[in-house]
MITI-831124 format. One record per residue (C-alpha): residue number from 0; residue in three letters; x, y, z. Coordinates in nm, 4 decimals. Last residue first. Example, Ala and Ser with C-alpha at 12.3 -4.5 7.8 and 13.67 -1.06 7.14 Angstrom:
// residues 2
+-----+------+----------+----------+----------+
! pos ! code !        x !        y !        z !
+-----+------+----------+----------+----------+
!   1 !  SER !   1.3670 !  -0.1060 !   0.7140 !
!   0 !  ALA !   1.2300 !  -0.4500 !   0.7800 !
+-----+------+----------+----------+----------+
//
This chain:
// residues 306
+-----+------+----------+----------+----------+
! pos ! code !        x !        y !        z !
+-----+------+----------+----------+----------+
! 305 !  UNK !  12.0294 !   9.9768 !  25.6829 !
! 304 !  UNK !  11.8264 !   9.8894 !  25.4531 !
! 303 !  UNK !  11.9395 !   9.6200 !  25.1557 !
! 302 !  UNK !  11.7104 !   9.3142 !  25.3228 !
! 301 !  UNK !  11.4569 !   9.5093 !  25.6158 !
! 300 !  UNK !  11.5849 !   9.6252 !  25.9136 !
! 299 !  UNK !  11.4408 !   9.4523 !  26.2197 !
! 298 !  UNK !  11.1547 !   9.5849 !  26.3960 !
! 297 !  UNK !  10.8923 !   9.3998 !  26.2544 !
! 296 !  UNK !  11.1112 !   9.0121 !  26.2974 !
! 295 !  UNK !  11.0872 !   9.1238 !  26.6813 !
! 294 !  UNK !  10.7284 !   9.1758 !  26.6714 !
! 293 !  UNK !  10.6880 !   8.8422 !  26.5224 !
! 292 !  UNK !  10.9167 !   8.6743 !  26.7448 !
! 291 !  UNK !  10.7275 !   8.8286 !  27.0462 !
! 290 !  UNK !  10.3646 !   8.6981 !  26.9570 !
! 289 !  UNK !  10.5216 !   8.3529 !  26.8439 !
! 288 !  UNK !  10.7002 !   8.3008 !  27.1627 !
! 287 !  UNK !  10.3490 !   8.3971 !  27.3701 !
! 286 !  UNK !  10.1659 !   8.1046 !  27.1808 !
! 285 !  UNK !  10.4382 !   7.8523 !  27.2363 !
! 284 !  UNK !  10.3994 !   7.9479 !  27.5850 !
! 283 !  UNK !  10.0490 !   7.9600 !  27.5900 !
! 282 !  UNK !  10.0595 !   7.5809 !  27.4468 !
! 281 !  UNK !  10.2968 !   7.4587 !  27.6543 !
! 280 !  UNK !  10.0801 !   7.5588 !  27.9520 !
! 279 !  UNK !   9.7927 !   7.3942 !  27.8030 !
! 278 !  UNK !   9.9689 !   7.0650 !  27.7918 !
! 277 !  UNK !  10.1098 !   7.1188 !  28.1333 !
! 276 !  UNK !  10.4664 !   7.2297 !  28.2004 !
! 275 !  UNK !  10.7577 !   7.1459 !  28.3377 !
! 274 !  UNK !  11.0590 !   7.2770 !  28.4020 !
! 273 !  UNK !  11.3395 !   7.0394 !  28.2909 !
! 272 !  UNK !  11.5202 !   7.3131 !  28.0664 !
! 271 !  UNK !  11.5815 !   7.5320 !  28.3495 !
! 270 !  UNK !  11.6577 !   7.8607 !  28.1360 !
! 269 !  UNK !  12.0666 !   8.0024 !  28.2721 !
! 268 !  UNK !  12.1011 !   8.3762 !  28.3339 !
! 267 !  UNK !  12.4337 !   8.5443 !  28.4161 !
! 266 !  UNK !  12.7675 !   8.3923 !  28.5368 !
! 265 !  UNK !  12.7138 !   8.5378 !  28.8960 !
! 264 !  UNK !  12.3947 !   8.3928 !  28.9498 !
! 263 !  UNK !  12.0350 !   8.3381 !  28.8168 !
! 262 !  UNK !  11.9296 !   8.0200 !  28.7502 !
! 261 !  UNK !  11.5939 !   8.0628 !  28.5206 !
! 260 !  UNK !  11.2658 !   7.9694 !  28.5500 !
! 259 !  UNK !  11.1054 !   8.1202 !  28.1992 !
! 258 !  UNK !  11.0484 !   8.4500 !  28.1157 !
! 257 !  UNK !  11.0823 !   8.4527 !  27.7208 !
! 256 !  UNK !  11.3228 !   8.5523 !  27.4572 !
! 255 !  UNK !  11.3187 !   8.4171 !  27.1237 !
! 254 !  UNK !  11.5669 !   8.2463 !  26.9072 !
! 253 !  UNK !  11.4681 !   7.8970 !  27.0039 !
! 252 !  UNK !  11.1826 !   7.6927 !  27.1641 !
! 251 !  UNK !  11.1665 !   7.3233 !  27.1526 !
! 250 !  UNK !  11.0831 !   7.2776 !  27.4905 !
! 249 !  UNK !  11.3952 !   7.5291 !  27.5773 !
! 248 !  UNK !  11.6364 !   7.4918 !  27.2098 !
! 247 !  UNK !  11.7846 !   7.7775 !  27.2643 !
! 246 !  UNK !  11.6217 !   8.0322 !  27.4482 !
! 245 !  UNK !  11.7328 !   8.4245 !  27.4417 !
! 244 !  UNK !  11.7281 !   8.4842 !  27.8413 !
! 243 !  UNK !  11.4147 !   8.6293 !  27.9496 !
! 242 !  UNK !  11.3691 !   8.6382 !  28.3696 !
! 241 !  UNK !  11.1840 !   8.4575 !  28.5853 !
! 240 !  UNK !  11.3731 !   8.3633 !  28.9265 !
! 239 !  UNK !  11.5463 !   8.0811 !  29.0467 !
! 238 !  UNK !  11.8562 !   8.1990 !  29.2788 !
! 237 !  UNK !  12.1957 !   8.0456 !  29.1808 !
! 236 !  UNK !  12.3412 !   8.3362 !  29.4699 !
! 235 !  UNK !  12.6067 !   8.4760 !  29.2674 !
! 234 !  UNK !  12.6133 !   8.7568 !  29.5080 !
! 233 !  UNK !  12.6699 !   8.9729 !  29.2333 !
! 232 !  UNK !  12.4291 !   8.8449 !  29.0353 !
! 231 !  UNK !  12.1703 !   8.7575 !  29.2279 !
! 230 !  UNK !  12.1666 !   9.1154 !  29.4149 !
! 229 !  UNK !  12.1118 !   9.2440 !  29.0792 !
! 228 !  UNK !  11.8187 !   9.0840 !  29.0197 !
! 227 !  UNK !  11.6640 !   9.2199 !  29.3205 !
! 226 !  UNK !  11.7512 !   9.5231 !  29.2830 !
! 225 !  UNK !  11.5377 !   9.4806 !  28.9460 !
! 224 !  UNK !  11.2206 !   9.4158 !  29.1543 !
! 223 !  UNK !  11.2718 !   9.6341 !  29.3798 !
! 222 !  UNK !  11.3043 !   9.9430 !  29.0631 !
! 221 !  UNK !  11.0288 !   9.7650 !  28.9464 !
! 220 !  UNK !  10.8120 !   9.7788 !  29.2446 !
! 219 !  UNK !  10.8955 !  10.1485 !  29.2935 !
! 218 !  UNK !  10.8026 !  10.2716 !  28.9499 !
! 217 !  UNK !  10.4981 !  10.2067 !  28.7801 !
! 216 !  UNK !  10.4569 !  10.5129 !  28.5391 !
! 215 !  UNK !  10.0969 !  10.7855 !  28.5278 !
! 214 !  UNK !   9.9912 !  10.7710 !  28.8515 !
! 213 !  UNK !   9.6266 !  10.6208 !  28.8588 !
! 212 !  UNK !   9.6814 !  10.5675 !  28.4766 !
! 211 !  UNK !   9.9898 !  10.3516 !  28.5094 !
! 210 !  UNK !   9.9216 !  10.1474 !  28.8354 !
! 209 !  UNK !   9.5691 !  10.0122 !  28.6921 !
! 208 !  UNK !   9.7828 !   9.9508 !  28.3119 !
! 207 !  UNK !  10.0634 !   9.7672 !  28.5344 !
! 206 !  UNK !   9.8297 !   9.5867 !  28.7098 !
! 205 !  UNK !   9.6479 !   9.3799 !  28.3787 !
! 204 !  UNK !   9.8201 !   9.0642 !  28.3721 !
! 203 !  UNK !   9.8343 !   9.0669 !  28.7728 !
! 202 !  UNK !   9.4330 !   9.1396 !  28.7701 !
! 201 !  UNK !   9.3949 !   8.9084 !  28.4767 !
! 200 !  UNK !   9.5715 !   8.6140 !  28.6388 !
! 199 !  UNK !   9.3598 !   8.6770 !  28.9778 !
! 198 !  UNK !   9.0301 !   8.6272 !  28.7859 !
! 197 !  UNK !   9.1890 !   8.3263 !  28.6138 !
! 196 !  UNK !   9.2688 !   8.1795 !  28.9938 !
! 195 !  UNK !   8.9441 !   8.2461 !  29.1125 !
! 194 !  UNK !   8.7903 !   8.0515 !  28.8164 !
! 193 !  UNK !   9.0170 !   7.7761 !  28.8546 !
! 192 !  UNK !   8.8082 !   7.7707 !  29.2357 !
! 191 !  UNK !   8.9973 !   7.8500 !  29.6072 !
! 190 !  UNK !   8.9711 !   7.6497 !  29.8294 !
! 189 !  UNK !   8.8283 !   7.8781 !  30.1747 !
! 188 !  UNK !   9.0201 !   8.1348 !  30.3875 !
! 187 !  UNK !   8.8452 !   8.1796 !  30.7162 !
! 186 !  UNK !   8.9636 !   7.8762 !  30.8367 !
! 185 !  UNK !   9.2581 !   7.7397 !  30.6366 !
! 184 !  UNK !   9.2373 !   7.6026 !  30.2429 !
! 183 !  UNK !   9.4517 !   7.4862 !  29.9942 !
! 182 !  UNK !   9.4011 !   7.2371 !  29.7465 !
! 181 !  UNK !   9.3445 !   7.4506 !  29.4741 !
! 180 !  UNK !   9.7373 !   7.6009 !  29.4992 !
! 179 !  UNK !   9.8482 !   7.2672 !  29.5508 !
! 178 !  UNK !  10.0409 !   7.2411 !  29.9377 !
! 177 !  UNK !  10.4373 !   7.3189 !  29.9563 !
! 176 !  UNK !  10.3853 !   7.5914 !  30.2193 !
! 175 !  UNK !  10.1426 !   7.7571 !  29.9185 !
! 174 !  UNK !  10.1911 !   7.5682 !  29.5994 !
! 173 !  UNK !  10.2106 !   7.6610 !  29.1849 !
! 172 !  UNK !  10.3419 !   7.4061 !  28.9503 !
! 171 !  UNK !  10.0043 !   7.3536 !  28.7404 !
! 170 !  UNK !   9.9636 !   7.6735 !  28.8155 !
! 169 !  UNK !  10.2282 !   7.7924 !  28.5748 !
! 168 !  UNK !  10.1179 !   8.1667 !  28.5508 !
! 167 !  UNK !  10.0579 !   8.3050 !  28.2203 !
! 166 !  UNK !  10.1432 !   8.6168 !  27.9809 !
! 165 !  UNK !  10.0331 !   8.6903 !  27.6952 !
! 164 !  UNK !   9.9465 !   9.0814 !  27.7397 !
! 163 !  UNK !  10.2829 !   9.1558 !  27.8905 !
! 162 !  UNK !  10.6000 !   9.0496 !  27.9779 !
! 161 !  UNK !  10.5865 !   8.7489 !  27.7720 !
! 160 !  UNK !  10.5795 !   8.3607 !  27.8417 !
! 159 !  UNK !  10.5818 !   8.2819 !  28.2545 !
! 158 !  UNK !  10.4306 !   8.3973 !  28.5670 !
! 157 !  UNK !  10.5101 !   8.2204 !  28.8819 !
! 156 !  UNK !  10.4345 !   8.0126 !  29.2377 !
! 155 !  UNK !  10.5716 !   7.9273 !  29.5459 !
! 154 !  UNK !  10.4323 !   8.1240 !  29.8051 !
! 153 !  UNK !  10.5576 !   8.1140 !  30.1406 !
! 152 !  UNK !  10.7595 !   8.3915 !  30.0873 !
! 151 !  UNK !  10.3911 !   8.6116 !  29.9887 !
! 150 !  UNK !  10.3167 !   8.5296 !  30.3447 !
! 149 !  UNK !   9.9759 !   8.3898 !  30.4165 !
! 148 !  UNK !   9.6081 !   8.4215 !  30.4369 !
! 147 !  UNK !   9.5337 !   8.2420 !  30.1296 !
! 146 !  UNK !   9.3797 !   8.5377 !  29.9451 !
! 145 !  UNK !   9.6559 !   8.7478 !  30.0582 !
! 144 !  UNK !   9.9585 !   8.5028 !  30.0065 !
! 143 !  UNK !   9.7631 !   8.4816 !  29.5900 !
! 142 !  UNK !   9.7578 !   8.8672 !  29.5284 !
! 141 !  UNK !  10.0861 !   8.9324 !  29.6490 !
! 140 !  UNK !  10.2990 !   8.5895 !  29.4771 !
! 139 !  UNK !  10.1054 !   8.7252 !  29.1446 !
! 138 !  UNK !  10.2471 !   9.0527 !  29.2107 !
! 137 !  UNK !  10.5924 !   8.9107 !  29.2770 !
! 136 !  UNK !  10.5129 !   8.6754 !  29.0164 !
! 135 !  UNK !  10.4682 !   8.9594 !  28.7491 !
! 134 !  UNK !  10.8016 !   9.1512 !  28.8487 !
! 133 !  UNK !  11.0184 !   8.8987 !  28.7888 !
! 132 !  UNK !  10.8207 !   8.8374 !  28.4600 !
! 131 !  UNK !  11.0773 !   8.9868 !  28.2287 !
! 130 !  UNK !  11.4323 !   9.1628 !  28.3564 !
! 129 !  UNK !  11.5478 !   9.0963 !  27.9944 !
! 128 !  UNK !  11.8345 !   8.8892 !  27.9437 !
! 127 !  UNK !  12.2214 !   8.9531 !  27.7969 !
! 126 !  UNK !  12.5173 !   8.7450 !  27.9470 !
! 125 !  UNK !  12.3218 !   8.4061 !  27.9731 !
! 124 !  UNK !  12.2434 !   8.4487 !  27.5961 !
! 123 !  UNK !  12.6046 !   8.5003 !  27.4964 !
! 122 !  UNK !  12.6798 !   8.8498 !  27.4066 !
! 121 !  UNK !  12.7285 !   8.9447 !  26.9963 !
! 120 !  UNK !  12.5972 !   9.2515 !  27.0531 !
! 119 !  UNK !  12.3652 !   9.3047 !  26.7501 !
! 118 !  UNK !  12.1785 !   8.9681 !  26.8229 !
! 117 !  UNK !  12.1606 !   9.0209 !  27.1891 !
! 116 !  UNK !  12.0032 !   9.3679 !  27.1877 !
! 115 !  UNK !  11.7943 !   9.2930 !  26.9393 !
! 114 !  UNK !  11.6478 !   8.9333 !  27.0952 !
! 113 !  UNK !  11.6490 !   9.1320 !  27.4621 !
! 112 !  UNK !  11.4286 !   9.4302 !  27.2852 !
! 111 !  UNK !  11.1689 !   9.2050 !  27.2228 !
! 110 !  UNK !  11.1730 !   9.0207 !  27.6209 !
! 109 !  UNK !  11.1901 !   9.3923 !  27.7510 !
! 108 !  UNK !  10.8886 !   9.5575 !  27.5586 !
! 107 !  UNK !  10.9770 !   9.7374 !  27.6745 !
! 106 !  UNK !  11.3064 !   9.8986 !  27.8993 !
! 105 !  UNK !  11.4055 !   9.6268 !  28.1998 !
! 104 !  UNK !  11.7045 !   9.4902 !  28.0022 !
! 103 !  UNK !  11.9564 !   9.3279 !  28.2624 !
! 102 !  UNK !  12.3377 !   9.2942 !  28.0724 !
! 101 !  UNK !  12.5913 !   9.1047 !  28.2507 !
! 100 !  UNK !  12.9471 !   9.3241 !  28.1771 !
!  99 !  UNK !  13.2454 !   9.2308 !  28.0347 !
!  98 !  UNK !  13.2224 !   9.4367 !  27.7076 !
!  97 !  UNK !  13.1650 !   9.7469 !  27.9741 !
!  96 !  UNK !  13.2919 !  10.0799 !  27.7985 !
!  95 !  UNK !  13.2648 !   9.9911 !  27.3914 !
!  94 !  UNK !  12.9968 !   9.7088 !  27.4816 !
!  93 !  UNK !  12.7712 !  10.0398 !  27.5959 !
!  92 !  UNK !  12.8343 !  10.2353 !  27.3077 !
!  91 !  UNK !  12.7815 !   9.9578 !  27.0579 !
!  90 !  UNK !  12.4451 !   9.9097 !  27.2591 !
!  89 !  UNK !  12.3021 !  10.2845 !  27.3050 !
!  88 !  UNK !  12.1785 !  10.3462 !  26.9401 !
!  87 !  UNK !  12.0238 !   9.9764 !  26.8973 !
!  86 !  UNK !  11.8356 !  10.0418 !  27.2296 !
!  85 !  UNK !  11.6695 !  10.4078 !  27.1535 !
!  84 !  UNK !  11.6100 !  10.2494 !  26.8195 !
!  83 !  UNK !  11.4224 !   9.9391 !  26.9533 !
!  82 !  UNK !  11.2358 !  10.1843 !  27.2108 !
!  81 !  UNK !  11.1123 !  10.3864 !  26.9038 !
!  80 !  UNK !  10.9620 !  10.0839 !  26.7626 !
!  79 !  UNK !  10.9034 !   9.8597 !  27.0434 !
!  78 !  UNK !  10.6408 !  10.1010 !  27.2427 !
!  77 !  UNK !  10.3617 !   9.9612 !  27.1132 !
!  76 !  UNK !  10.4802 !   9.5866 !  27.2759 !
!  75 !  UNK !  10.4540 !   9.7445 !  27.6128 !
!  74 !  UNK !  10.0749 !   9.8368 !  27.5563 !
!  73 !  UNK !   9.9225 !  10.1840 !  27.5230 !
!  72 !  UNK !   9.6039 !  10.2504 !  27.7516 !
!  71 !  UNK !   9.7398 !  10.4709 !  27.9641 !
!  70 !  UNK !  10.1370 !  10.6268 !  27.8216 !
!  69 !  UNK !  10.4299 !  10.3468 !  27.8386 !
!  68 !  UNK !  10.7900 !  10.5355 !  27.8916 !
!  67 !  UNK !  11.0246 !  10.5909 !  27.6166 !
!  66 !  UNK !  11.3166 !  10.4574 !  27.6581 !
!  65 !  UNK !  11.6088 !  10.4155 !  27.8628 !
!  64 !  UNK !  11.6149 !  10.1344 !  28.1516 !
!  63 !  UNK !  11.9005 !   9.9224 !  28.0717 !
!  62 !  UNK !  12.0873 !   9.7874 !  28.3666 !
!  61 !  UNK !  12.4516 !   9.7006 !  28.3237 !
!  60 !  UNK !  12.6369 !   9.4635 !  28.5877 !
!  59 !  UNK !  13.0035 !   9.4713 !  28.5911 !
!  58 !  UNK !  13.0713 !   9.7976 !  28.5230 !
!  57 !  UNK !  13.3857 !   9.8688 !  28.3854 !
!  56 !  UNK !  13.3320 !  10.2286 !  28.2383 !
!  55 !  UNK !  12.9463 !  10.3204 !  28.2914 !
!  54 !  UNK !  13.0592 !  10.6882 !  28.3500 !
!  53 !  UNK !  13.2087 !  10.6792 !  28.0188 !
!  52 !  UNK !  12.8693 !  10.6913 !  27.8527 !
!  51 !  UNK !  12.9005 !  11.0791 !  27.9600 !
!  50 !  UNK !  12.5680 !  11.2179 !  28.0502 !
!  49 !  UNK !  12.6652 !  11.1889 !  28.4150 !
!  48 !  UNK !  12.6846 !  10.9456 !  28.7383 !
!  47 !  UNK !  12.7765 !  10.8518 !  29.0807 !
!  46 !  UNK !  12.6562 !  10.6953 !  29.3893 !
!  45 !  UNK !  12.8371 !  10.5237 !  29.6239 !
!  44 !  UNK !  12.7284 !  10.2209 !  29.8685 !
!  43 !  UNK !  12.8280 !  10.1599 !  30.2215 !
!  42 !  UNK !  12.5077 !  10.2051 !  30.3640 !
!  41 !  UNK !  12.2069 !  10.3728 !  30.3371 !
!  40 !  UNK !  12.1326 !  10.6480 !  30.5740 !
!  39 !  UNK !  12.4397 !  10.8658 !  30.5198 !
!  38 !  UNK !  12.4075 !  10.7957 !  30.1514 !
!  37 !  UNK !  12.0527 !  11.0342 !  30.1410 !
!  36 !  UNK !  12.2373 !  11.2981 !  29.9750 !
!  35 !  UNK !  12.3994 !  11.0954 !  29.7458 !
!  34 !  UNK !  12.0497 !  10.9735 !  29.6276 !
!  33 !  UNK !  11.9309 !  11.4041 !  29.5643 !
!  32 !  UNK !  12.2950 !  11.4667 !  29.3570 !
!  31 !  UNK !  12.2610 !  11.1404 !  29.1514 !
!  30 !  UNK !  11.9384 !  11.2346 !  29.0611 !
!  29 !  UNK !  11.9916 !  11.6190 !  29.0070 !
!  28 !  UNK !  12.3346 !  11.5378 !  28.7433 !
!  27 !  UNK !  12.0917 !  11.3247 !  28.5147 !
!  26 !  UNK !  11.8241 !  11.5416 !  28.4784 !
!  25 !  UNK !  12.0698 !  11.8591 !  28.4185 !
!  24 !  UNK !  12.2959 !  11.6314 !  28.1979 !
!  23 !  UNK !  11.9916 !  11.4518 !  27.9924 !
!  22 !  UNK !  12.1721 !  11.1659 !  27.7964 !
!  21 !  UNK !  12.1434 !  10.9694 !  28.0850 !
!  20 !  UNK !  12.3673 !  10.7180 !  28.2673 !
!  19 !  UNK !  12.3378 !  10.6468 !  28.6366 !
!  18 !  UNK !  12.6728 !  10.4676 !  28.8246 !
!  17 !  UNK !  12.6270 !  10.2677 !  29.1293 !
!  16 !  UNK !  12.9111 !  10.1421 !  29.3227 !
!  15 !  UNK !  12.9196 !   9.9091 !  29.6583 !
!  14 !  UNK !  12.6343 !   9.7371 !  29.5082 !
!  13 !  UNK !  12.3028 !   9.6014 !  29.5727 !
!  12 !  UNK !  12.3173 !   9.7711 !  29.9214 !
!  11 !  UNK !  11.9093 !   9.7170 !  29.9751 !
!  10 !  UNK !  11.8655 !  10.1320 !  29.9856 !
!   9 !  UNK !  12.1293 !  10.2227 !  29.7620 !
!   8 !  UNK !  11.9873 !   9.9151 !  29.5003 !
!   7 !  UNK !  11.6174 !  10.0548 !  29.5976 !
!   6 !  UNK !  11.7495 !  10.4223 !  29.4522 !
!   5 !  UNK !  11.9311 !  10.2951 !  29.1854 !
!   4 !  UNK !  11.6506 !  10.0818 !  29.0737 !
!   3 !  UNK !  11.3947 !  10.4072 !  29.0911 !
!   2 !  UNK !  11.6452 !  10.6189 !  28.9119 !
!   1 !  UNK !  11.6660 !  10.4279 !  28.6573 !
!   0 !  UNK !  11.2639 !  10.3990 !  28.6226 !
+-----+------+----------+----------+----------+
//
């Protein structure tokens, strides 16, 4: 998956510098050897990288993708155990060589790992979020400007709560070219029912699993996806996207992380605290926040363990 974001951040021109970190040398040193050799065809950026933590010295934008990866049939919040340990191993390093650094988590279950990682670093919430349902709406965004017979930009609409099995799209907020999602219509593409719209919630819900055991990891949309991020950063563009700050205090919703519209820009992640949501919406949210803190409160060591 690391090697997937550097290799769509080299392609996009994320960043002028792009360091890869893994505690396998041989793996480690062949990646960064096979993306330099495509640099003549990408840009001005520069790859680099090692098994040395110092090779992340001063970065300014850390991506955490270590862990193990999600087998068929096993959910993202199964792998929080060993994940959790990878994480809690890697994060005093990491603040050791980049303490000034944002901090995008994309390993799962991301939105867990985010409370961990936060709580043991010290960061301030904007400084340390999960790369969440970024992903999610661009799928949902897919599904929904093919149905409708449009662009996916002229979409306008996103999943919220956990990365994962309890996650939601706000369609109570959702528009094509500024029009209701069920109010939409064009010849040849009809309104489409609630019913429709559940059917396409599963399919998005359910995509990475489909992806997964066809090929065994999802890859190149995350890697995208996580570009994408980055771009927001250090472009410090404000863009609104969903990723999974720790919330404080967001619709009465605190120590947790959860995709939620955020401002994304070169000071981090900020929640939009006036996004609304519907009665049921606030429900599944509160719903998906007690799923995660519960997993989170699992994985954290017990009074007089260490």
């Amino acid at each position: 998956m690391g090697a997937s974001a550097a290799y769509a951040a080299l392609i996009r021109g994320s960043a002028r510098q792009i360091a890869l970190y893994d505690i396998a040398t041989k793996k480690v040193d062949a990646e960064v050897l096979d993306l330099a050799h495509g640099t003549q065809f990408t840009g001005s950026s520069q790859i680099m990288g090692g098994s040395d933590i110092s090779v992340v010295k001063g970065s300014h934008v850390v991506v955490i993708t270590a862990g193990a990866k999600q087998n068929p049939g096993q959910t993202r919040i199964e792998l929080a155990d060993v994940n959790a340990r990878i994480l809690g191993s890697m994060m005093p390093q990491l603040m050791e060589v980049a303490p000034d650094a944002i901090y995008v988590i994309v390993t799962n279950p991301c939105d867990v790992l985010t409370v961990l990682a936060q709580e043991q670093s010290g960061l301030p919430p904007e400084r340390i979020f999960a790369s969440g349902t970024v992903l999610d709406t661009s799928r949902l965004r897919w599904k929904l400007a093919a149905r409708a017979g449009v662009s996916p930009s002229s979409v306008h609409a996103s999943i919220v709560g956990e990365h994962g099995d309890s996650e939601f799209p706000l369609w109570s907020r959702a528009t094509i070219g500024g029009v209701p999602v069920l109010e939409w219509e064009r010849e040849g593409h009809p309104r489409m029912t609630q019913a429709e719209l559940d059917e396409i919630a599963i399919g998005v819900r359910d995509a990475a699993y489909k992806v997964i055991e066809g090929k065994g990891a999802t890859n190149y949309a995350i890697g995208l996806s996580t570009a994408h991020i980055v771009e927001a950063i250090f472009g410090d563009k404000h863009s609104i996207m969903p990723v999974a700050p720790v919330l404080t205090d967001f619709h009465g919703l605190s120590g947790v992380a959860l995709s939620v519209p955020c401002i994304v820009s070169a000071s981090g992640a900020t929640p939009i605290k006036e996004t609304a949501f519907s009665e049921r919406e606030m429900r599944l949210l509160t719903e998906s926040a007690t799923t995660l803190r519960g997993v989170a409160d699992s994985l954290r060591p017990k009074s007089g363990q260490r």
